[in-house]
MIGUMAR-973128 format. One record per residue (C-alpha): residue number from 1; residue in three letters; x, y, z. Coordinates in nm, 2 decimals, m for minus. Layout:
BEGIN
seq:NUM&type:ALA&u:X&v:Y&w:Z
...
This chain:
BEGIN
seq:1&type:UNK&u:2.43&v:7.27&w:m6.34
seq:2&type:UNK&u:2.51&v:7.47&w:m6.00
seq:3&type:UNK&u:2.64&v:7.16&w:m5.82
seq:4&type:UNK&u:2.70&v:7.38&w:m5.49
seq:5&type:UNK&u:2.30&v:7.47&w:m5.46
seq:6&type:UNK&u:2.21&v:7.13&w:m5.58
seq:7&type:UNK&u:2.39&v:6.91&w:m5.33
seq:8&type:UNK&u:2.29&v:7.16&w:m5.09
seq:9&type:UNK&u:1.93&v:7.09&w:m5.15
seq:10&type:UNK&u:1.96&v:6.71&w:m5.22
seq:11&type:UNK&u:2.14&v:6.70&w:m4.84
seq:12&type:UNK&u:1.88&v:6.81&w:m4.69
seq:13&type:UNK&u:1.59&v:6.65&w:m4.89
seq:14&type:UNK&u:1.81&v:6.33&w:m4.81
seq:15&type:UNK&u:1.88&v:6.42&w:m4.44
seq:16&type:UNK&u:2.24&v:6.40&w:m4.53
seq:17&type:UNK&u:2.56&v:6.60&w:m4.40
seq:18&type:UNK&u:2.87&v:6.62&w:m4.57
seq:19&type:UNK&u:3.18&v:6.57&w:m4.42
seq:20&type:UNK&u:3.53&v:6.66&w:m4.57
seq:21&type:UNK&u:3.93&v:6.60&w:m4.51
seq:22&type:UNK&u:4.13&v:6.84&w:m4.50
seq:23&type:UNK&u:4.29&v:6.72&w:m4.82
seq:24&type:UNK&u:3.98&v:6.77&w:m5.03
seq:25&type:UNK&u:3.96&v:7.07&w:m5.32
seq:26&type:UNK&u:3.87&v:7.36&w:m5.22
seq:27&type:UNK&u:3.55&v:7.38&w:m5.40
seq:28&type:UNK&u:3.46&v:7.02&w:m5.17
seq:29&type:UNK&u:3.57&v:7.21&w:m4.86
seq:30&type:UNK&u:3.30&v:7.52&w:m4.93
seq:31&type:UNK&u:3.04&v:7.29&w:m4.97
seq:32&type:UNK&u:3.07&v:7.05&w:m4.65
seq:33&type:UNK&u:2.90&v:7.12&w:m4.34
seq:34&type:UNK&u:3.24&v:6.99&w:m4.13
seq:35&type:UNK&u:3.61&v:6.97&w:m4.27
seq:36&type:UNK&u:3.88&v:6.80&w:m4.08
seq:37&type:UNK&u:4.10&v:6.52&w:m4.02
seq:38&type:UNK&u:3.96&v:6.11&w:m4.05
seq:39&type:UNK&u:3.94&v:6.04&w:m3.68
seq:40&type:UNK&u:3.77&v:6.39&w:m3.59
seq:41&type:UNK&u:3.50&v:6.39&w:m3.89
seq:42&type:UNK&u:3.44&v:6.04&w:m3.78
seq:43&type:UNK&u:3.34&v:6.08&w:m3.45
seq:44&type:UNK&u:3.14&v:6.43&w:m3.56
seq:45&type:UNK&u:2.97&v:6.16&w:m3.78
seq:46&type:UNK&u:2.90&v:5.96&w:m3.47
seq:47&type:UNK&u:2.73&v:6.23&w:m3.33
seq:48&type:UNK&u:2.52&v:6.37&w:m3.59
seq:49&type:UNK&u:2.12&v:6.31&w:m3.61
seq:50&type:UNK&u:2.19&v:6.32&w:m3.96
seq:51&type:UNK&u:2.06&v:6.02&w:m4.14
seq:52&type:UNK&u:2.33&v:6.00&w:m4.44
seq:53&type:UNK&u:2.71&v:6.07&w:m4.39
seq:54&type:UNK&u:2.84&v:6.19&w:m4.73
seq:55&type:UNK&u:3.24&v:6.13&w:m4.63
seq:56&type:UNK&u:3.45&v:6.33&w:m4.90
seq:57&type:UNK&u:3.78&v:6.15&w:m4.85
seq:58&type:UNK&u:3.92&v:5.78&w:m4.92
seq:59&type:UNK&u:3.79&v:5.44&w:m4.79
seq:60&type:UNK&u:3.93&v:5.38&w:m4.46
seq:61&type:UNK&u:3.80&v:5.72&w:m4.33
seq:62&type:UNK&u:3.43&v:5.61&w:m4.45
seq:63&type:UNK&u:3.48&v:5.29&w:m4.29
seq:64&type:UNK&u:3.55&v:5.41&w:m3.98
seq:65&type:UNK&u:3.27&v:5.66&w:m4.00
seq:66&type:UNK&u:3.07&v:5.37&w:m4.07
seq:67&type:UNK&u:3.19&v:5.16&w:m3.75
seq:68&type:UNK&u:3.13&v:5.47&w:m3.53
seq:69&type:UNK&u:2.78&v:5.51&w:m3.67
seq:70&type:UNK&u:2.69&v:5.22&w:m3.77
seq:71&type:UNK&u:2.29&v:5.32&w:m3.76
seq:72&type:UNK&u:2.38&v:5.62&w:m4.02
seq:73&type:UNK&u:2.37&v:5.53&w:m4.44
seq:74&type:UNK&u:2.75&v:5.59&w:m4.48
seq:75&type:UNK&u:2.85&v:5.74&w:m4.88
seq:76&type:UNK&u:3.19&v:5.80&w:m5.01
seq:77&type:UNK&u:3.15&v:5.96&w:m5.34
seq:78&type:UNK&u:3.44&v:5.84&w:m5.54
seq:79&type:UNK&u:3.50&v:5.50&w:m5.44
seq:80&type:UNK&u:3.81&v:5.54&w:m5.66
seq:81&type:UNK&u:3.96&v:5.73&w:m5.34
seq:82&type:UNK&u:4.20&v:5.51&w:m5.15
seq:83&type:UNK&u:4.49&v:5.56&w:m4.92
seq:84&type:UNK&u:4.84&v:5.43&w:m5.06
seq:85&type:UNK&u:4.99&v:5.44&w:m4.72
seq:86&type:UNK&u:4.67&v:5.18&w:m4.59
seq:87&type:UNK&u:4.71&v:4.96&w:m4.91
seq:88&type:UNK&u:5.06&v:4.85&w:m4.76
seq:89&type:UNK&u:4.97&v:4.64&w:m4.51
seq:90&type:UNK&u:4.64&v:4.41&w:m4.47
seq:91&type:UNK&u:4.49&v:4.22&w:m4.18
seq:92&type:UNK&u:4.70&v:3.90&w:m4.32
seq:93&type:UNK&u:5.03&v:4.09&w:m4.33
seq:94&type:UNK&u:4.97&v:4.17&w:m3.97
seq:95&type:UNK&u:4.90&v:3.85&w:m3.83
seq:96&type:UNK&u:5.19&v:3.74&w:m3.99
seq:97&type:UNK&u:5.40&v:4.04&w:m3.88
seq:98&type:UNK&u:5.29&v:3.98&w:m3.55
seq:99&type:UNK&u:5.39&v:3.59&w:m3.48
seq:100&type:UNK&u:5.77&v:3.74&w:m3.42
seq:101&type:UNK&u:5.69&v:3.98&w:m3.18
seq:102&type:UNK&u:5.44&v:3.80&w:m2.95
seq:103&type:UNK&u:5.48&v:3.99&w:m2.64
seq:104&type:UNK&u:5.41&v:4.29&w:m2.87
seq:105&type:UNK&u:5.13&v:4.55&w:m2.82
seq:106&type:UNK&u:5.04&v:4.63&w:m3.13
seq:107&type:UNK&u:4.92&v:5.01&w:m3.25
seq:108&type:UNK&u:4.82&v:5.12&w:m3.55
seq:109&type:UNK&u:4.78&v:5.45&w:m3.71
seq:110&type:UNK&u:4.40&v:5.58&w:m3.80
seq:111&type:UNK&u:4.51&v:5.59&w:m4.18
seq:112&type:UNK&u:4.43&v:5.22&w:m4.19
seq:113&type:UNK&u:4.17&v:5.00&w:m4.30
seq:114&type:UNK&u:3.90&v:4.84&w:m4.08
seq:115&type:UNK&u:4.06&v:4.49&w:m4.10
seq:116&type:UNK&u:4.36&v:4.59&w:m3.98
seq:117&type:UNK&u:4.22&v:4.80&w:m3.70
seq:118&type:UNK&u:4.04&v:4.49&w:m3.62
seq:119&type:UNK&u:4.38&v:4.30&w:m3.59
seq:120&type:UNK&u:4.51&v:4.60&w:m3.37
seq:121&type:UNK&u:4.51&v:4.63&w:m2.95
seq:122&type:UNK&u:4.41&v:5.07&w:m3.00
seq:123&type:UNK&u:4.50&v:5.27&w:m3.28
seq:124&type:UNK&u:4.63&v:5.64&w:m3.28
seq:125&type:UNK&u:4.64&v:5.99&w:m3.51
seq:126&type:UNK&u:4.93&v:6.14&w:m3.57
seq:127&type:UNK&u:4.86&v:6.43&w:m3.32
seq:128&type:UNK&u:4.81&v:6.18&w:m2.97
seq:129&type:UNK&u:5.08&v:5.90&w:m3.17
seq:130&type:UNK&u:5.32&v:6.00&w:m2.84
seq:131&type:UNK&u:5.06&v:6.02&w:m2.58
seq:132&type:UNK&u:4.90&v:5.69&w:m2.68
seq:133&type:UNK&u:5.28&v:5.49&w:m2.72
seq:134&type:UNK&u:5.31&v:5.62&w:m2.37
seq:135&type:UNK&u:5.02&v:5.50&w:m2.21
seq:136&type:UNK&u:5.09&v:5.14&w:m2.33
seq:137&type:UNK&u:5.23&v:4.91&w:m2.04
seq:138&type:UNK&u:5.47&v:4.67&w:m2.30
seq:139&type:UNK&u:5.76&v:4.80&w:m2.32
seq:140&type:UNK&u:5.76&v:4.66&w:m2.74
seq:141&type:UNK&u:5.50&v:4.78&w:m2.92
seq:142&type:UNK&u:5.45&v:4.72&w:m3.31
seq:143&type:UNK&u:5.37&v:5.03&w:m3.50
seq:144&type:UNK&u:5.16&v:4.97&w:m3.82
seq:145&type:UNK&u:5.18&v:5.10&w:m4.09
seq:146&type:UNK&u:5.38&v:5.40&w:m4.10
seq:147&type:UNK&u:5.73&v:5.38&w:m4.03
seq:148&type:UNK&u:5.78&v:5.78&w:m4.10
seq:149&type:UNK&u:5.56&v:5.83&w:m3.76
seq:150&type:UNK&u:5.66&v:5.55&w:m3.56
seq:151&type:UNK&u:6.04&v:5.69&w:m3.60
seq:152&type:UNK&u:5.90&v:6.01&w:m3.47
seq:153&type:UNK&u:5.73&v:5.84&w:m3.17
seq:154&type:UNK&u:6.04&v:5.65&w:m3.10
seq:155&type:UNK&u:6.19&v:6.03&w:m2.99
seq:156&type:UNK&u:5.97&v:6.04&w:m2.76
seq:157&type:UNK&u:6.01&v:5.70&w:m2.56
seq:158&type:UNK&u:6.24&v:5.47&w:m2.43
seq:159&type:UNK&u:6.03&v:5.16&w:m2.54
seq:160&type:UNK&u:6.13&v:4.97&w:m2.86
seq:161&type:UNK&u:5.92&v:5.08&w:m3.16
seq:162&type:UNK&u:5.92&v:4.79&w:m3.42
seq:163&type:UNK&u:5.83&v:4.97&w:m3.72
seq:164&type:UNK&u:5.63&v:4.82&w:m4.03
seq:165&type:UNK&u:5.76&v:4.93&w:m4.34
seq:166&type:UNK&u:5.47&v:5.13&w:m4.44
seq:167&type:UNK&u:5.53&v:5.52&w:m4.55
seq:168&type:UNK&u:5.28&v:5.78&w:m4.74
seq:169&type:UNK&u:5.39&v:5.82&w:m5.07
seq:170&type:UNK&u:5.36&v:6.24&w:m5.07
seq:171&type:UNK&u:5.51&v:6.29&w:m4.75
seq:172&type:UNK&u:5.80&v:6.02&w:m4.80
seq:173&type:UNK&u:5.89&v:6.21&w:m5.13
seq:174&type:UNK&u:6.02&v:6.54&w:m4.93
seq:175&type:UNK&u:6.40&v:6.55&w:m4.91
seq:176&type:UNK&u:6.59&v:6.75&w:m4.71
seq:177&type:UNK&u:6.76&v:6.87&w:m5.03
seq:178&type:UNK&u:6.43&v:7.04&w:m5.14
seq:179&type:UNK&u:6.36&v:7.19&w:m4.79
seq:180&type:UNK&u:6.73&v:7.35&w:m4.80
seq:181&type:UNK&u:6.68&v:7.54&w:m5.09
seq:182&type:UNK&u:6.30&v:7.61&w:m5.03
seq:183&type:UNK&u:6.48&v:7.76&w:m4.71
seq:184&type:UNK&u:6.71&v:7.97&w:m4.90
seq:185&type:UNK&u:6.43&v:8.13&w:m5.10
seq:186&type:UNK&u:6.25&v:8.22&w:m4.83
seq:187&type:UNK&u:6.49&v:8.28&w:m4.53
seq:188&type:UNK&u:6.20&v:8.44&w:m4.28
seq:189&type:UNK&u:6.00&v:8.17&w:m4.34
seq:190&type:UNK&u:5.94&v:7.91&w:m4.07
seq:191&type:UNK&u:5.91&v:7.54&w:m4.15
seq:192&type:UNK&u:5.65&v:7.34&w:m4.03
seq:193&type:UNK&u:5.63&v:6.95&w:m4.08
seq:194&type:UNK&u:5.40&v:6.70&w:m4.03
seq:195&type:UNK&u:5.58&v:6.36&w:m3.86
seq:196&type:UNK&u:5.47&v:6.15&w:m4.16
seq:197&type:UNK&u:5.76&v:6.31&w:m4.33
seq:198&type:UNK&u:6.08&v:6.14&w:m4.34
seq:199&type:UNK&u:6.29&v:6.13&w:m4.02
seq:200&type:UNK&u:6.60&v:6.39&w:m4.22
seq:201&type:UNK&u:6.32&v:6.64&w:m4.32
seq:202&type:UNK&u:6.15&v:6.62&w:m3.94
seq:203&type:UNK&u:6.47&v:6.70&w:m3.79
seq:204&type:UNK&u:6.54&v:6.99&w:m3.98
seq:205&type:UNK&u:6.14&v:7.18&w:m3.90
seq:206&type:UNK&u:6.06&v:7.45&w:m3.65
seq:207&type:UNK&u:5.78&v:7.27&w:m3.53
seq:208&type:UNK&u:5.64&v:6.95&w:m3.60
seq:209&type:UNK&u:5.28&v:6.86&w:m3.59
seq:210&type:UNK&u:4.96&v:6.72&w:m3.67
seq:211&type:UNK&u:4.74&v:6.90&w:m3.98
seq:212&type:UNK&u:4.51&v:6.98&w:m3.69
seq:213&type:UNK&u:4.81&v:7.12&w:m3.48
seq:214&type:UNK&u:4.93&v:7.30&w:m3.80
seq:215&type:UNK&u:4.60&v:7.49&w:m3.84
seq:216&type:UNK&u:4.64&v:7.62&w:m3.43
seq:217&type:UNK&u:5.02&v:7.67&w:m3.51
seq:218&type:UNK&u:5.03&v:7.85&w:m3.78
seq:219&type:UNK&u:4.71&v:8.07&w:m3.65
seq:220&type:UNK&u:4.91&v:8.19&w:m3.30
seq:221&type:UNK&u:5.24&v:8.25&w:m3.45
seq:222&type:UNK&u:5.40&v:8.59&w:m3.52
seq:223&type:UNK&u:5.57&v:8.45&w:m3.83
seq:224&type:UNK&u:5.42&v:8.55&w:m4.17
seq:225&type:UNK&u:5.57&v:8.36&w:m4.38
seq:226&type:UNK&u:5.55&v:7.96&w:m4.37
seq:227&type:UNK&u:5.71&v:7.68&w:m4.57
seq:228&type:UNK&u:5.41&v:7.41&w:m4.51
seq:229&type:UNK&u:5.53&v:7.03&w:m4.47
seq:230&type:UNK&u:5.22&v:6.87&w:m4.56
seq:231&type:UNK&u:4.94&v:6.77&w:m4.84
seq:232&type:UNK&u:4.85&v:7.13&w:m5.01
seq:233&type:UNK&u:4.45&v:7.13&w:m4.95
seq:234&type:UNK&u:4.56&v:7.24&w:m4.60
seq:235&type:UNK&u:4.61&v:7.56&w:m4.79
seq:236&type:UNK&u:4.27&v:7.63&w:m4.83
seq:237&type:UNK&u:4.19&v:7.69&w:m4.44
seq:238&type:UNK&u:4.56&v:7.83&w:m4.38
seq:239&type:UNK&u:4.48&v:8.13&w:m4.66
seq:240&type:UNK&u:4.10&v:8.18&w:m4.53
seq:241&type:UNK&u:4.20&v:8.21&w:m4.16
seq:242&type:UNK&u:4.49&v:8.38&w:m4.21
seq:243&type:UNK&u:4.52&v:8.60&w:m4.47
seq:244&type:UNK&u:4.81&v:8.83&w:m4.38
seq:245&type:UNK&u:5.02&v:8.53&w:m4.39
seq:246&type:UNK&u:5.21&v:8.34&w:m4.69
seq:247&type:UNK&u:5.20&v:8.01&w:m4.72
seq:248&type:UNK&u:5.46&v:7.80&w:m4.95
seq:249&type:UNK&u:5.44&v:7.41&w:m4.96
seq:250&type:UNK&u:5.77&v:7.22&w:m4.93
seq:251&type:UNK&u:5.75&v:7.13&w:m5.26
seq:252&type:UNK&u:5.52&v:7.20&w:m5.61
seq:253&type:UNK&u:5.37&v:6.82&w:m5.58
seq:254&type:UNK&u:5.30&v:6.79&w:m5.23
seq:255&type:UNK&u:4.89&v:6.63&w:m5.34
seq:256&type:UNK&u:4.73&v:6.32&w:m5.28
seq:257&type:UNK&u:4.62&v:6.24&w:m5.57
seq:258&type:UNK&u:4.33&v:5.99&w:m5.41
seq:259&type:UNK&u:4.17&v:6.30&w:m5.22
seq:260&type:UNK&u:4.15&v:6.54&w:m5.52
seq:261&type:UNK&u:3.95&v:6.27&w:m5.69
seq:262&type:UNK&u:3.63&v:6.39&w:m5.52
seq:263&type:UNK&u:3.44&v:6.59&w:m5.74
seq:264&type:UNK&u:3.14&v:6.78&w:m5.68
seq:265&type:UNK&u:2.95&v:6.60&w:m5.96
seq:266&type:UNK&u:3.05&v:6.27&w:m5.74
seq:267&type:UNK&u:2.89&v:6.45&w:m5.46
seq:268&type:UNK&u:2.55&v:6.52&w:m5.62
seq:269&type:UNK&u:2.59&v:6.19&w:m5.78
seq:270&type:UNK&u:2.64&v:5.94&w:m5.51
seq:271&type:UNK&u:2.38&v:6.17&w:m5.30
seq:272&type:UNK&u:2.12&v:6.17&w:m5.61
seq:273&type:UNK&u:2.12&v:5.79&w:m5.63
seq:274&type:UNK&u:2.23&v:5.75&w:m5.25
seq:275&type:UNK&u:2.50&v:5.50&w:m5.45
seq:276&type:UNK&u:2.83&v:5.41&w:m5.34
seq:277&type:UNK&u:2.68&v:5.29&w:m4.99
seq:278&type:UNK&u:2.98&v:5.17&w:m4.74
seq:279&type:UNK&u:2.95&v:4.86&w:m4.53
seq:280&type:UNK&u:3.21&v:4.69&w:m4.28
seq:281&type:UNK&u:3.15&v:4.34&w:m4.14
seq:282&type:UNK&u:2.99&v:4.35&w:m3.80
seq:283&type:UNK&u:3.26&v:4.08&w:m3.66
seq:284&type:UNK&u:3.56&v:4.32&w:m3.80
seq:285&type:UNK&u:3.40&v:4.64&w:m3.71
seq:286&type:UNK&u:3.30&v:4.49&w:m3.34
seq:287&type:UNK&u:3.70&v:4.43&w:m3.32
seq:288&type:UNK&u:3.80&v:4.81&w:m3.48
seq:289&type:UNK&u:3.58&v:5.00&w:m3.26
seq:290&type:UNK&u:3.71&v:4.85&w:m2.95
seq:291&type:UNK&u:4.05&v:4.92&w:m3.10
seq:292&type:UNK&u:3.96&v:5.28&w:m3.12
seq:293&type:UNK&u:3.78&v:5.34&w:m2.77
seq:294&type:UNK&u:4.06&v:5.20&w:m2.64
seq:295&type:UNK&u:4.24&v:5.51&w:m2.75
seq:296&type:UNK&u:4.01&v:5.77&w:m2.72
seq:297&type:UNK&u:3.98&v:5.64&w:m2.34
seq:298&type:UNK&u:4.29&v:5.73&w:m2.29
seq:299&type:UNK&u:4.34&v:6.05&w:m2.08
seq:300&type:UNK&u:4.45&v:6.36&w:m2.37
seq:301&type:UNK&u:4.74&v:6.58&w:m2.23
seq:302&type:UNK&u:4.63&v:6.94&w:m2.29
């Protein structure tokens, strides 16, 4: 079967478009009408007139598509996809976390589910992280889950950052031992790193920034030759727009395992069957989405 064609007639029979992460294989990237990262593809699903969101990524990101459109059929075509880094903390762990830091404003990273969102004052992405930390009035602010971008933050701020002891399993891994000699193979090369990897490996980047600030980096540069700090299906967009550049990834394993797990067969699957149908409770998601607005109210430094 030609699963590209297929799903492409099935989305529109369906009134369906398909949304993909960054992260996703390349052959899930060809086929979506929109890539990017959670919080963007979210709102683009928000917008949409689009009946059925088909989210190629992992569960939190299809919940919050389904918060920020709740009127829309919301599918996520391997529910096998989930997030590590969101798995180590729940809305229990936080309410618990939370009763020693009661003057605390608490934020929490997108990469997290909708219950913790819920228990949450805004939430953040790792490219506005500094922008939002800064806006807040406490001067002690709870960062959930991921300690790896909270440290970063912390740079940038003289409020105290009490971090949760949350880290993504892929970008953790990096050591600065690997980035040295990746360094030495390829002297010319600039290193760019995303602030979810560890604090050692952050300090030692020419740049640090968001996958979305990556893209825009890597694009206006005059460097050819990049060591890439990050999950490797950013590598799919880096080569297409930019193909008189090299890009080498920090290190050979540098892949979620959770976002290649989308298939296209899940695709024409979940669409075929309009299975795998996600749902957030309306109290939880009423609590989320005010969690996010919050954030995206809050002026963007360009």
């Amino acid at each position: 079967m030609d699963y590209r064609s297929e799903i492409k007639k099935l989305a529109k029979e369906k009134d369906a478009i398909i949304l993909a992460h960054n992260y996703q294989i390349d052959e899930i990237q060809e086929i979506a009408d929109i890539v990017g990262d959670s919080l963007g593809l979210s709102i683009e699903a928000s917008k949409t007139d689009k009946s059925v969101i088909v989210f190629c990524g992992v569960h939190f990101m299809a919940e919050t598509a389904h918060m920020l459109a709740p009127d829309k059929t919301v599918l996520l075509p391997n529910l096998d996809a989930g997030c590590p880094m969101a798995d180590m903390i729940t809305g229990e762990k936080l309410r618990e976390f939370k009763k020693d830091y009661p003057d605390a404003t608490t934020v929490c990273y997108v990469n997290s589910s909708a219950e913790v969102k819920s228990e949450s004052d805004l939430c953040c992405t790792s490219g506005n992280a500094i922008n939002v930390i800064k806006s807040v009035d406490s001067d002690q602010i709870i960062f959930v889950p991921d300690k790896n971008l909270g440290h970063y933050v912390q740079r940038f701020t003289d409020k105290e950052i009490i971090l949760y002891p949350g880290f993504c399993p892929i970008h953790n891994r990096l050591t600065p031992k690997q980035v040295e000699e990746i360094m030495a193979k390829y002297p010319n090369a600039e290193f760019v790193a995303h602030p979810e990897c560890p604090p050692a490996v952050v300090d030692m980047a020419d740049h640090v920034c968001s996958t979305s600030g990556l893209y825009t980096y890597c694009k206006n540069s005059d460097s050819k030759q990049f060591i890439i700090g990050t999950e490797k299906g950013v590598g799919y967009r880096l080569r297409k727009e930019n193909p008189d550049k090299e890009f080498i990834f920090a290190y050979d394993e540098f892949i979620c395992k959770n976002m290649k797990k989308t298939s296209l067969k899940n695709v024409y699957d979940c669409l075929s069957n309009m299975e795998n149908v996600i749902t957030v409770d309306a109290e939880v998601t009423k609590k989320a989405v005010t969690c996010i607005e919050r954030m995206l109210a809050i002026p963007r430094n360009e």
